[in-house]
Structure formats: C-alpha cells, structure tokens
MARVEXTOR-986088 format. One record per residue: residue in one letter; z, y, x of N, C-alpha, C, O in turn. Coordinates in pm, whole numbers, plus 50000, padded with zeros to 5 digits. Each point is the difference from the previous one (the first is absolute). Example, Ala and Ser with C-alpha at 12.3 -4.5 7.8 and 13.67 -1.06 7.14 Angstrom:
% MARVEXTOR-986088
A507804943151319500005011949911500005012050090500664999850104/S498625010749861500065011950082500735010949923500175011150051/
This chain:
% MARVEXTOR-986088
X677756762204015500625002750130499185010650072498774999450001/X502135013150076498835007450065499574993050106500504989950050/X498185018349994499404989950128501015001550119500024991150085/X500825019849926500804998950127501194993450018501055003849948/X498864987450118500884991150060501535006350084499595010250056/X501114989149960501005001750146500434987550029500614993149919/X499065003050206500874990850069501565005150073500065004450115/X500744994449825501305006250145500384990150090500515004450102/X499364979449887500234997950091499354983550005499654997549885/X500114992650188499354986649972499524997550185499335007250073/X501184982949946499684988250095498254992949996499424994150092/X500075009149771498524994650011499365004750057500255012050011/X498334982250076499025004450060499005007349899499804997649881/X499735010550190498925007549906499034994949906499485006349909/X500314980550124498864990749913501264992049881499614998349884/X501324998950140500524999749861500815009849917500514998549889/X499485009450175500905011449941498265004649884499905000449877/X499475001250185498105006649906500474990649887500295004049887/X499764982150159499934988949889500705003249876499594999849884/X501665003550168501115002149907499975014349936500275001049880/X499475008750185499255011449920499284996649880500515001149888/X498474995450130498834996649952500174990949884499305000749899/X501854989150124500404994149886500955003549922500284996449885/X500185010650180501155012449926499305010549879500385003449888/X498694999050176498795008549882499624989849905500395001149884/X498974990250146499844989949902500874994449886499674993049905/X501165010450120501294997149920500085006549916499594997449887/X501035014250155500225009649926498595003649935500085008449911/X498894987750112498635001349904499574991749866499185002049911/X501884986550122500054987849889500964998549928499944996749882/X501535006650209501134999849898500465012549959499655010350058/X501304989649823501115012250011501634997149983501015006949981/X498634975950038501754997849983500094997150131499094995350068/X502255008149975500574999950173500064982750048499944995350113/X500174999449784500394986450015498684996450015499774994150105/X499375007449829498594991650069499425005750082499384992650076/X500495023449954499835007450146500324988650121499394994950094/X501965004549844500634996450155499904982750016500554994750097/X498914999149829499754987049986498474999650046499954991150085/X499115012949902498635003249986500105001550190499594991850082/X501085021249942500475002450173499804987150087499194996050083/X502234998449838501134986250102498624995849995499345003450098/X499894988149789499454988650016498535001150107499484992750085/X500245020449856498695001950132500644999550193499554996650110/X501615008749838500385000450193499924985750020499244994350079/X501814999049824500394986650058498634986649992500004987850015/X499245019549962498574991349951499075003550189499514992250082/X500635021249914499305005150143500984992850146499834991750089/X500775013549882500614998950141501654988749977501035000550066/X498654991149827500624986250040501685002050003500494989050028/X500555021249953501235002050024500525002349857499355000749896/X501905000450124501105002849878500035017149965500675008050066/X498724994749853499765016749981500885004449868500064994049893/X500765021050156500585003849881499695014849980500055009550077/X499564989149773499795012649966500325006049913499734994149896/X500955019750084500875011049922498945007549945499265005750080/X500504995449792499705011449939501095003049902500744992249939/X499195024650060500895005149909500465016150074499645004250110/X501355003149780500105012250027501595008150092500315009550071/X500274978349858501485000250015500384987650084499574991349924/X500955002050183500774991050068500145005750124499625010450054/X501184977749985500445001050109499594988150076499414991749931/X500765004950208499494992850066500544996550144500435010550048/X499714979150040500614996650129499634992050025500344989249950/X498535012650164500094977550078499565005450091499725011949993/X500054979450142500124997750107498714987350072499754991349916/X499905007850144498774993550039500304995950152500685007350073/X498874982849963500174993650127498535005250072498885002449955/X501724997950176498485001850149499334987649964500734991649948/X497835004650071499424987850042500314996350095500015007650096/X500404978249918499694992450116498944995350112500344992150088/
C-alpha cells in the first residue's frame, strides 16, 4: 500500500480516524487477499472502540448507507 492515504469524507474524530489509518497500513502490510485486509480492519475497530464496524476492500463496487446523529 502507498504511504498516502486520502480521506474524502468520515464523521471520525482525529484520534480514531490515526487509528484506522494506521491499521489500514498494517493490513495491507500482512495481507494481500481483500478478504482478510478487510477482516483484519473490522476486527481491530470493533475490538478498540466497542461498535458494529464495516469494512470494504476492493477495486470495483459500489456502495450506499446512511448513518444516524448521536443522541
């Protein structure tokens, strides 16, 4: 993976967005199939910060969801 990142768009605060960077590199440093990339991802988010996490790797899809305000 190159080292540069783009974010275009995300609701996270700066201290987990690093996280997720950071484990995003890691990933892609250990795997090369998309399916354990993106398994390797889910399980560290949902291990840190306790929520239902989904994550896409790949070259080609498509994608749509929607997210609620906190209460």
């Amino acid at each position: 993976m190159a080292d540069r990142v783009a974010v275009l768009n995300t609701e996270m605060n700066s201290e987990m967005l690093e996280y997720a960077v950071e484990t995003t590199r890691e990933a892609f440093g250990k795997y090369k199939v998309e399916t354990q990339i993106a398994e390797f991802i889910k399980k560290r988010l949902d291990e840190k910060y306790a929520q239902s996490w989904h994550c896409v790797v790949g070259t080609w899809y498509g994608r749509l969801s929607a997210s609620e305000e906190p209460s």
